[in-house]
SEMAR-500974 format. One line per 4 residues: their letters; for each residue x, y, z of C-alpha. Coordinates in nm, 2 decimals. Layout:
BEGIN
a	X,Y,Z  ...
***
This chain:
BEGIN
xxxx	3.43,0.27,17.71  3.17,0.08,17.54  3.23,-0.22,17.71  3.26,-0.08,18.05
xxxx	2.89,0.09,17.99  2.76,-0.22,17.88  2.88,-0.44,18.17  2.75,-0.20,18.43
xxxx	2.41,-0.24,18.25  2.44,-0.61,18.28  2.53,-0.61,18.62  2.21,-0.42,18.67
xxxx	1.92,-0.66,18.47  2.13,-0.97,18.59  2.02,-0.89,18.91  1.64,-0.90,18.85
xxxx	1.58,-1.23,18.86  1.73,-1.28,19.24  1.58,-1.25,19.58  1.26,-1.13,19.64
xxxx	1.08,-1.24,19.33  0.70,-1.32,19.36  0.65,-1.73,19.41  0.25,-1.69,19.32
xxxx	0.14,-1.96,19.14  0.02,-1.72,18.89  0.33,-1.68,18.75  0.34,-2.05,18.61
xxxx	0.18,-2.13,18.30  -0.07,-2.41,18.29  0.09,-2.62,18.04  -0.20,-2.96,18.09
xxxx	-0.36,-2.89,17.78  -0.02,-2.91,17.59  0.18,-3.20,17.49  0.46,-3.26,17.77
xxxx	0.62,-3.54,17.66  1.02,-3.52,17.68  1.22,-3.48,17.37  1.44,-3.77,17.30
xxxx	1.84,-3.57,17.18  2.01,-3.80,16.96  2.35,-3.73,16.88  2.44,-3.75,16.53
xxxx	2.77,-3.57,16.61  2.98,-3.33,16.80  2.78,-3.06,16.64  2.45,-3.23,16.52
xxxx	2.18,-3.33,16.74  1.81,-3.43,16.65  1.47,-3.48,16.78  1.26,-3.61,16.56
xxxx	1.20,-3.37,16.32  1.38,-3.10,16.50  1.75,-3.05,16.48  2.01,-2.83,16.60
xxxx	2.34,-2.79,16.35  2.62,-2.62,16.29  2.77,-2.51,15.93  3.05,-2.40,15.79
xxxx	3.01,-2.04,15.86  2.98,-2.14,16.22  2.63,-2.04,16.24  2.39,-2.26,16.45
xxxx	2.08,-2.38,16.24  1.80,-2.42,16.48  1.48,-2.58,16.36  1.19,-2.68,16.56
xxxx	0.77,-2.73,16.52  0.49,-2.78,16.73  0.32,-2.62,17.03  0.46,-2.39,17.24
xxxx	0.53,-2.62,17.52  0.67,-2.86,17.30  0.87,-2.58,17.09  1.02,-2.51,17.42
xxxx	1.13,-2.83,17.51  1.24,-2.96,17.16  1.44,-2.59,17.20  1.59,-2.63,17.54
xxxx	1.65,-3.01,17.49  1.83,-2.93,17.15  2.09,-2.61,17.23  2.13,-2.70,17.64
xxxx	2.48,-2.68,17.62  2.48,-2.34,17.43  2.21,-2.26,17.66  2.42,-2.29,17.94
xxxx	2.75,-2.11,17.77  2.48,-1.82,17.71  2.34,-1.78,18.06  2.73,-1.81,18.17
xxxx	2.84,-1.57,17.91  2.59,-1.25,18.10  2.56,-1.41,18.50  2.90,-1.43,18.51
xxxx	2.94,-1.05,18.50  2.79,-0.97,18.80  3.01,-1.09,19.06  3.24,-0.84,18.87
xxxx	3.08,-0.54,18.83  2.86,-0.53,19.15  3.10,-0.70,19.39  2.96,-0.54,19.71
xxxx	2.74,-0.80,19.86  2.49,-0.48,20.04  2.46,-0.36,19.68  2.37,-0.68,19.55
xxxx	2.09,-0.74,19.78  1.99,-0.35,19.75  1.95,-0.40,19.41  1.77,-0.71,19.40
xxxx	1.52,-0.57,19.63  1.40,-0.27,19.38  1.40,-0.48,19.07  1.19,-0.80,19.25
xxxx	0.96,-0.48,19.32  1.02,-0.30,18.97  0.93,-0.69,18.79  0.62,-0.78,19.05
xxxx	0.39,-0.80,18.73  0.58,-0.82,18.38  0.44,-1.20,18.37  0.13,-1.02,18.34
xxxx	0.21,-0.87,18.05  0.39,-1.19,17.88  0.10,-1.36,17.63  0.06,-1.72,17.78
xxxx	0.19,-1.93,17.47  0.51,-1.75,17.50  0.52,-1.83,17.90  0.45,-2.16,17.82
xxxx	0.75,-2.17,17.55  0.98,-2.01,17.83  0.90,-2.26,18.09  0.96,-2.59,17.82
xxxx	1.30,-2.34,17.76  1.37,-2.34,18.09  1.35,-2.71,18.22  1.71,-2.72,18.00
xxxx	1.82,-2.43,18.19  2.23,-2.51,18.37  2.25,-2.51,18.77  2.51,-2.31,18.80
xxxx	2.23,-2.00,18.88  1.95,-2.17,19.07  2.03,-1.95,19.37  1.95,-1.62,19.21
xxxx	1.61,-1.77,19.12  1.42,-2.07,19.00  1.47,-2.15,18.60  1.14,-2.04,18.48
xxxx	1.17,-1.72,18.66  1.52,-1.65,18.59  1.44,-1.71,18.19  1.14,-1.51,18.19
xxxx	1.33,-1.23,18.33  1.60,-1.23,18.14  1.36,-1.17,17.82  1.35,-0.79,17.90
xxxx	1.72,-0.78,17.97  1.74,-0.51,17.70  1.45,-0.32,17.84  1.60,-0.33,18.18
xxxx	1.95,-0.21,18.10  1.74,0.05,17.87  1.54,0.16,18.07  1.79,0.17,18.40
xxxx	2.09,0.33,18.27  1.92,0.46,17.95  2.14,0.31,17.69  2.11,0.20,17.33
xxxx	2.32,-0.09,17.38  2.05,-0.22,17.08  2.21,0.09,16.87  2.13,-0.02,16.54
xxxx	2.12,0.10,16.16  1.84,-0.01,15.92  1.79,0.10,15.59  1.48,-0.02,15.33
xxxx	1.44,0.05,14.94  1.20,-0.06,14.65  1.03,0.03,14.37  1.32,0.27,14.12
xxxx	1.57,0.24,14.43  1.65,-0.09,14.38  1.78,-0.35,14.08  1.47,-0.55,14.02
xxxx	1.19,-0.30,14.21  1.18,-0.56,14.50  1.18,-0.49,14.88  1.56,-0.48,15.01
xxxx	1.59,-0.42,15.36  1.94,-0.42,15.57  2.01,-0.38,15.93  2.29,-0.40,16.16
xxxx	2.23,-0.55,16.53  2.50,-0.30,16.75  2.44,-0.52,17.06  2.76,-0.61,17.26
xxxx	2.70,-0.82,17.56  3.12,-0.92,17.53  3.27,-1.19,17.27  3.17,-1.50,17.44
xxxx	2.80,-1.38,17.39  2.83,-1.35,17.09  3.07,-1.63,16.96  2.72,-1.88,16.95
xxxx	2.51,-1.71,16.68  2.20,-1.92,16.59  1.94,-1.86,16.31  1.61,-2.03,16.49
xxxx	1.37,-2.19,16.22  1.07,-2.22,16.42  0.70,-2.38,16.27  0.47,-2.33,16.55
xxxx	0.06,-2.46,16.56  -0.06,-2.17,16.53  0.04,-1.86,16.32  0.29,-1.89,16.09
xxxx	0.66,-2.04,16.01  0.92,-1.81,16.09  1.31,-1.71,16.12  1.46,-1.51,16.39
xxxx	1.85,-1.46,16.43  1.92,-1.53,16.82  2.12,-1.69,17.08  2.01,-1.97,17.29
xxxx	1.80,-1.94,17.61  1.62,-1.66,17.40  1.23,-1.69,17.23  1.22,-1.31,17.14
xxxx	1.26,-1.20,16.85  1.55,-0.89,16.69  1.56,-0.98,16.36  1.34,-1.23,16.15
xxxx	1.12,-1.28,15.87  0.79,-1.53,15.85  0.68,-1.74,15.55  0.47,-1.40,15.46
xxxx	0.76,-1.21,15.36  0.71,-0.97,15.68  1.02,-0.86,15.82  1.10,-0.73,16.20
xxxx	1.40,-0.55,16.35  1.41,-0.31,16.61  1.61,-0.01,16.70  1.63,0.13,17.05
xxxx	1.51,0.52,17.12  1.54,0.72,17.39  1.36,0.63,17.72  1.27,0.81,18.09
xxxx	1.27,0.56,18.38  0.94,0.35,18.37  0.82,0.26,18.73  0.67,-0.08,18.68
xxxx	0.84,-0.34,18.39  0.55,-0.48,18.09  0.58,-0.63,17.78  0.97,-0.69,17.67
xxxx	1.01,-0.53,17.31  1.17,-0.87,17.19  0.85,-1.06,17.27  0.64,-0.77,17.12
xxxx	0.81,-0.84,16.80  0.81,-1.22,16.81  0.44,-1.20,16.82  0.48,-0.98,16.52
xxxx	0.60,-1.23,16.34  0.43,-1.53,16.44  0.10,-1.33,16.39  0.11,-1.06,16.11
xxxx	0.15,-1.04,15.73  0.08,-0.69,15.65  0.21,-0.36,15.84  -0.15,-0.28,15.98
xxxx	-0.14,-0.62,16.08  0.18,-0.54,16.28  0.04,-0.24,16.40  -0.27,-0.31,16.55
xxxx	-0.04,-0.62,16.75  0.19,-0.34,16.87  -0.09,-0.11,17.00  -0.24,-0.40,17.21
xxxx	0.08,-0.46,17.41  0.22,-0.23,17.69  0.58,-0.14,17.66  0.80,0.00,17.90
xxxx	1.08,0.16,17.69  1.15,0.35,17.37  1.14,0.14,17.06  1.15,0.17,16.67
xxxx	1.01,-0.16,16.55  1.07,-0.16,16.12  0.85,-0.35,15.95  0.90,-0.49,15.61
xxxx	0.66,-0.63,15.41  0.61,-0.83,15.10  0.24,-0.79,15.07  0.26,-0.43,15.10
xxxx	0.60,-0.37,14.87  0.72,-0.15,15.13  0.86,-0.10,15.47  0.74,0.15,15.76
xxxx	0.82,0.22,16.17  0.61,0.15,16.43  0.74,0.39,16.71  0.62,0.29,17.03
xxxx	0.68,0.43,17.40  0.54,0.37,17.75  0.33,0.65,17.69  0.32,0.75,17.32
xxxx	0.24,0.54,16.99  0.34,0.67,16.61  0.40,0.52,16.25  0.66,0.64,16.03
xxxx	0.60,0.65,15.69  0.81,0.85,15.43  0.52,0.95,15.18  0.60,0.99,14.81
xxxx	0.96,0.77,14.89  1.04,0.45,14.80  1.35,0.42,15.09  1.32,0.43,15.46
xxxx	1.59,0.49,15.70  1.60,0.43,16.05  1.85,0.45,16.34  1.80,0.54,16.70
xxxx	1.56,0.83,16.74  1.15,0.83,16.61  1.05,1.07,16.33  0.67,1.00,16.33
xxxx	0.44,1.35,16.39  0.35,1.19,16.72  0.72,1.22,16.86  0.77,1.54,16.74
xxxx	0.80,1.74,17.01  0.92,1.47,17.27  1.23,1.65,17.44  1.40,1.30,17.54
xxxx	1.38,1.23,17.15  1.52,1.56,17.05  1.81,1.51,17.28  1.86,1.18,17.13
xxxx	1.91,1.37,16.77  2.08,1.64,16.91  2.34,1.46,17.13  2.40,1.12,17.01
xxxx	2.55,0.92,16.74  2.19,0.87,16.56  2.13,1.13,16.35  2.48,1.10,16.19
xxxx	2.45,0.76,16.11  2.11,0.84,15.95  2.30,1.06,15.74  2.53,0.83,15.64
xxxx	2.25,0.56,15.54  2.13,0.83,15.34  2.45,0.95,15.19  2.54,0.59,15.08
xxxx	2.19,0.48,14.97  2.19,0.81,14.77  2.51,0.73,14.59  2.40,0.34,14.54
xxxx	2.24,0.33,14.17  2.02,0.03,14.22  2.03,-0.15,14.55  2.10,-0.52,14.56
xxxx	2.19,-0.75,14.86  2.51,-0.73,14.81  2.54,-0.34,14.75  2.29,-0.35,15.08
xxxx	2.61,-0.59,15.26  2.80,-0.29,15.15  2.66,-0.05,15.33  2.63,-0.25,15.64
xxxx	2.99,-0.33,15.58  3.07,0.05,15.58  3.35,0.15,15.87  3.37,0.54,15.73
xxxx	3.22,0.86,15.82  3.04,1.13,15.64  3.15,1.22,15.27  3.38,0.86,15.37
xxxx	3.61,1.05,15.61  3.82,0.83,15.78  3.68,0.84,16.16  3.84,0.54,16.33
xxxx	3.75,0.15,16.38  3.51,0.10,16.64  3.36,0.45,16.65  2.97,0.44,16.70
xxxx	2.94,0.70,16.40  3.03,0.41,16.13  2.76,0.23,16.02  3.00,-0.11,16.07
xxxx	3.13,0.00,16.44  3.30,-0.36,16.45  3.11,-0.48,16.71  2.80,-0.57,16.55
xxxx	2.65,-0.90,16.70  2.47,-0.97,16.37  2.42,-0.79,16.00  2.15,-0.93,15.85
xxxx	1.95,-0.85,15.43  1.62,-0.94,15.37  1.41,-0.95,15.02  1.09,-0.99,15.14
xxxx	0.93,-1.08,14.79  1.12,-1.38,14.72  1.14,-1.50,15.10  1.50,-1.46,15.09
xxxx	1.75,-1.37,15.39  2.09,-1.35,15.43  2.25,-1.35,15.78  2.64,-1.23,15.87
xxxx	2.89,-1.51,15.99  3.15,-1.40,16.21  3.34,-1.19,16.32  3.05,-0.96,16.32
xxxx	2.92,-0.88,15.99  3.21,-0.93,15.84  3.14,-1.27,15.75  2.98,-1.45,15.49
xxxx	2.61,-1.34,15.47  2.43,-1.70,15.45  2.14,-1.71,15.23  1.83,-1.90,15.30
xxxx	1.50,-1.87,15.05  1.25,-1.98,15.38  1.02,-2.16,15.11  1.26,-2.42,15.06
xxxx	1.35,-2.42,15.42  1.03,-2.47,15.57  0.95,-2.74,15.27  1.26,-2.93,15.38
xxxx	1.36,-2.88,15.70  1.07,-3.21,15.88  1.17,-3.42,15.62  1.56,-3.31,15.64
xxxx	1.71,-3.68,15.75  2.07,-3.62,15.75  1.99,-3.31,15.96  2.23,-3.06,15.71
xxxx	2.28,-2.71,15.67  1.99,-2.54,15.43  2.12,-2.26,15.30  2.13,-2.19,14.97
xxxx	2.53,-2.18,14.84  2.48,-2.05,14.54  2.37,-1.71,14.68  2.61,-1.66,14.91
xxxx	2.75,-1.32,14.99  3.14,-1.30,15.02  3.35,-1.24,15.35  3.45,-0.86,15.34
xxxx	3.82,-0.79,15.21  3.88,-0.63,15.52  3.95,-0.90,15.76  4.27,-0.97,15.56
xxxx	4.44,-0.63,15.59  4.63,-0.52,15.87  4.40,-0.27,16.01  4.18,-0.53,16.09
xxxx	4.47,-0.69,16.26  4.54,-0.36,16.41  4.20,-0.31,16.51  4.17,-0.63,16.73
xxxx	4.47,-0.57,16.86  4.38,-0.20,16.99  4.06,-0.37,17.13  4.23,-0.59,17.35
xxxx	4.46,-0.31,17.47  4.24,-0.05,17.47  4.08,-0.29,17.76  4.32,-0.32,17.96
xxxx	4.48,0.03,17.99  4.09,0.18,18.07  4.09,-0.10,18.34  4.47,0.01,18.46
xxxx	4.32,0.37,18.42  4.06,0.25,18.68  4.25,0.09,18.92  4.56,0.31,18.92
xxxx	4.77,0.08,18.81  5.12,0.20,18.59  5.10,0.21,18.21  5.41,0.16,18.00
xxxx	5.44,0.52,17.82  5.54,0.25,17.50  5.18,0.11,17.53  5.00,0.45,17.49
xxxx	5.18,0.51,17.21  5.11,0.18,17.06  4.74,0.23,17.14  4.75,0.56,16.88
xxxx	4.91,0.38,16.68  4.69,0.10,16.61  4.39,0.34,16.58  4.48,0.64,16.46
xxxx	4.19,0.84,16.36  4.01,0.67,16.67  3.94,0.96,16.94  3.91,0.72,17.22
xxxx	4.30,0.65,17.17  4.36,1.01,17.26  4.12,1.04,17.54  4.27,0.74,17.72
xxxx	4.58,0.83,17.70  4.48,1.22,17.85  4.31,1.02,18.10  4.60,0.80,18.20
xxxx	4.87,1.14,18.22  4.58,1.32,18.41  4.55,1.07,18.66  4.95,1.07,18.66
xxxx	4.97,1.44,18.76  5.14,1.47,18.36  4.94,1.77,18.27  5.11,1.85,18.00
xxxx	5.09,1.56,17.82  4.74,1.52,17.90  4.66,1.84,17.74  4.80,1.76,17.44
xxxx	4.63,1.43,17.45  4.31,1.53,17.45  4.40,1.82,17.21  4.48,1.58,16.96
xxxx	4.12,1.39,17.04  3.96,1.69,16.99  4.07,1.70,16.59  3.93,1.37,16.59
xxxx	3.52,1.31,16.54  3.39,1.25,16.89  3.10,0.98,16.86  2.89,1.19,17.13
xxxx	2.80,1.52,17.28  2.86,1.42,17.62  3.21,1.24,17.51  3.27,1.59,17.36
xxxx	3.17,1.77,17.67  3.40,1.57,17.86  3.73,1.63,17.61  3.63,1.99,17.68
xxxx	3.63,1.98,18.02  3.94,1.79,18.10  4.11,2.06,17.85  3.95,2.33,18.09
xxxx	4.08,2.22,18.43  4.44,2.11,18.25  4.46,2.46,18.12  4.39,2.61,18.49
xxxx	4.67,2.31,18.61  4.89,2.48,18.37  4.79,2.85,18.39  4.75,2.88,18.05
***
């Protein structure tokens, strides 16, 4: 189910960047004043490569270490020169989709046609350095998509590819959990903060995970956890100890796009180092979907949320608290009555995960990275009942594309390895990085061992095993399910099987004997899903129905 909803909203910002898309020489950056000249790659080895003093490597976690300096030209060449062949796997990894999910040519072009329109002026919106990074980016950009649009365009685009699917099909597919404590709430009274990144764009987009080190001219040195072909920002810290994540909220259709919530942040962090700082940057910029930005800072010795809308603007402070919690709906005075927001808590998987967050931090003496890993790590329900692997209810919903800890106060960040933050959480202090990293000749790994945060138990037990098994076949029975293809009665049982407590095993299996003409079995089906806990409203709503009409089937 997730990954069906997620597809169909790639199929739809994929498209933006195709026919129709204004040519004006406005849209390209006047890079003259910059230096242009081209990075020279050396290859140190299959996994190394350097520039200079920028360097792209890969450690023993897997992660990608990205680090790169200079102006924003150059920061996107050295960028795009470095990481062009994970570049290209990333652009593959979402284009690719398309042909898939919208395969009737008149669609297509329909499409195209109202998002050239719907995008006429986000370049307007974009501040010029960051153009000029995106078109140094995009000189490195594969061939295999020059027919949807030129390179610059396409990349440029594809930096509100979250706000597009958001604000098209109105999805969190950026779902996330993040949690902050200080003072008495944690071990040594520093900042903690911990936040899950619940975006699933499919395993090959995520297989390339790359922790970009990034010391521009102007404003200051910075870390961002991202993929490459991307200069936004979800998660990073700066050499200032402020911290930025963001959490999708609930947004009505926009009619023209603005300023992509990833560049928003990115600015954020090149630019701020206290929360008002942050704020008055997120006021100037126009949005054009529902956004929590959390802010952590060191300077302040707290955290807060900037809630920002296309129409409304709020900060969310917890007075009197030294813990902040934040999922996927605002709770600032200025949201308060917004009806799309109180759906959100009403009717989605939010408010329960806030809970948890708040259950767990309650019962956590003293928080520490790892106890914050711990909670990130978390695959349980409220008061820990056992609700199923991959349900969006569990703070850890197994499909995280990155978990990530921060402690502001000592520059210190810890980012998940895969599979998704499950992992070792790789520690960086950014002081040491940012000493090292021009003058780093062999072009290693610089993290800091001797804080590293253990794999979770987990992936050795054999419901993880289970678990990846019932993802792969819980795939391909919804897509047999969809094309009415025949399902071995054996497989449906095995799909239970591996997920027991999972509703979604139920429901798929109602579906299938639905379909079928089984009514009887489908009944009991989604009877039995109906003990289980339903991650939504609507997914309840549609239990109930299909139990309605099966019960009218059946005259019962």
């Amino acid at each position: 189910m997730i990954l069906k909803r997620v597809f169909t909203v790639l199929s739809v910002f994929i498209l933006i960047t195709s026919c129709g898309v204004s040519k004006s020489k406005h849209d390209i950056p006047d890079v003259s004043h910059y230096d242009t000249s081209v990075p020279n790659r050396i290859t140190l080895s299959d996994s190394t490569f350097s520039s200079g003093a920028n360097y792209l490597t890969k450690n023993q976690q897997q992660l990608w270490e990205l680090y790169v300096q200079g102006d924003p030209y150059q920061i996107g060449l050295e960028t795009g020169s470095l990481t062009r062949e994970l570049f290209e796997k990333q652009e593959r990894a979402l284009l690719s989709k398309v042909a898939e999910m919208v395969p009737s040519k008149t669609k297509q072009y329909l499409l195209r046609k109202v998002l050239a329109w719907y995008n006429r002026k986000m370049y307007l919106h974009i501040p010029e350095e960051y153009k000029a990074e995106i078109l140094g980016l995009s000189k490195y950009a594969g061939d295999d998509y020059d027919y949807i649009a030129d390179d610059y365009l396409r990349i440029l685009y594809l930096h509100g590819a979250h706000d597009i699917g958001h604000a098209f099909q109105d999805l969190a597919l950026v779902g996330c959990s993040s949690f902050a404590a200080w003072g008495d709430k944690t071990e040594d009274g520093s900042l903690i903060i911990g936040r899950n990144l619940d975006f699933y764009a499919g395993d090959a987009f995520a297989e390339n995970k790359m922790i970009a080190f990034v010391s521009p001219t102007n404003g200051h040195n910075f870390m961002s956890v991202t993929w490459a072909g991307m200069i936004g920002v979800v998660s990073g810290m700066n050499d200032q100890g402020l911290t930025v994540t963001i959490n999708a909220g609930k947004s009505k259709l926009p009619l023209i796009a603005k300023t992509p919530i990833s560049i928003v942040t990115r600015e954020i962090l090149q630019y701020a180092s206290t929360i008002d700082e942050a704020i008055a940057i997120a006021k100037k910029r126009e949005v054009f979907v529902s956004e929590s930005i959390f802010i952590g800072s060191a300077k302040d010795k707290k955290a807060a949320v900037i809630e920002v809308s296309p129409g409304n603007f709020g900060v969310y402070e917890v007075p009197n608290s030294n813990q902040l919690i934040c999922a996927n709906h605002f709770q600032s005075d200025a949201f308060a009555d917004d009806e799309r927001n109180l759906k959100q808590i009403a009717e989605s998987h939010s408010q329960y995960r806030y809970e948890r967050m708040e259950e767990l931090l309650n019962n956590t003496p003293k928080l520490t990275p790892q106890r914050a890993v711990d909670i990130l790590r978390d695959k349980k329900g409220l008061e820990n009942k056992a609700i199923g692997y991959g349900n969006e209810k569990a703070l850890n919903q197994l499909l995280a594309h990155h978990g990530i800890v921060f402690k502001p106060e000592q520059n210190m960040v810890w980012v998940s390895s895969n599979p998704y933050q499950l992992g070792e959480f790789v520690a960086y202090d950014l002081n040491d990085v940012f000493e090292q990293a021009p003058n780093n000749t062999n072009k290693t790994s610089l993290q800091n061992a001797n804080l590293l945060i253990e794999e979770d138990p987990f992936l050795y037990t054999k419901a993880y095993e289970n678990y990846e098994a019932y993802r792969v076949l819980s795939r391909h029975i919804s897509k047999a399910i969809n094309n009415d293809e025949h399902i071995e009665i054996s497989s449906l049982k095995e799909l239970q099987n591996l997920n027991p407590n999972y509703w979604e095993a139920y429901y798929l299996t109602g579906r299938y004997y639905y379909e079928k003409g089984y009514y009887t079995a489908a009944l009991t089906a989604f009877e039995h899903a109906k003990t289980k806990e339903i991650t939504t409203v609507p997914d309840t709503r549609a239990v109930n129905d299909y139990i309605k009409k099966l019960k009218r089937k059946l005259n019962l």
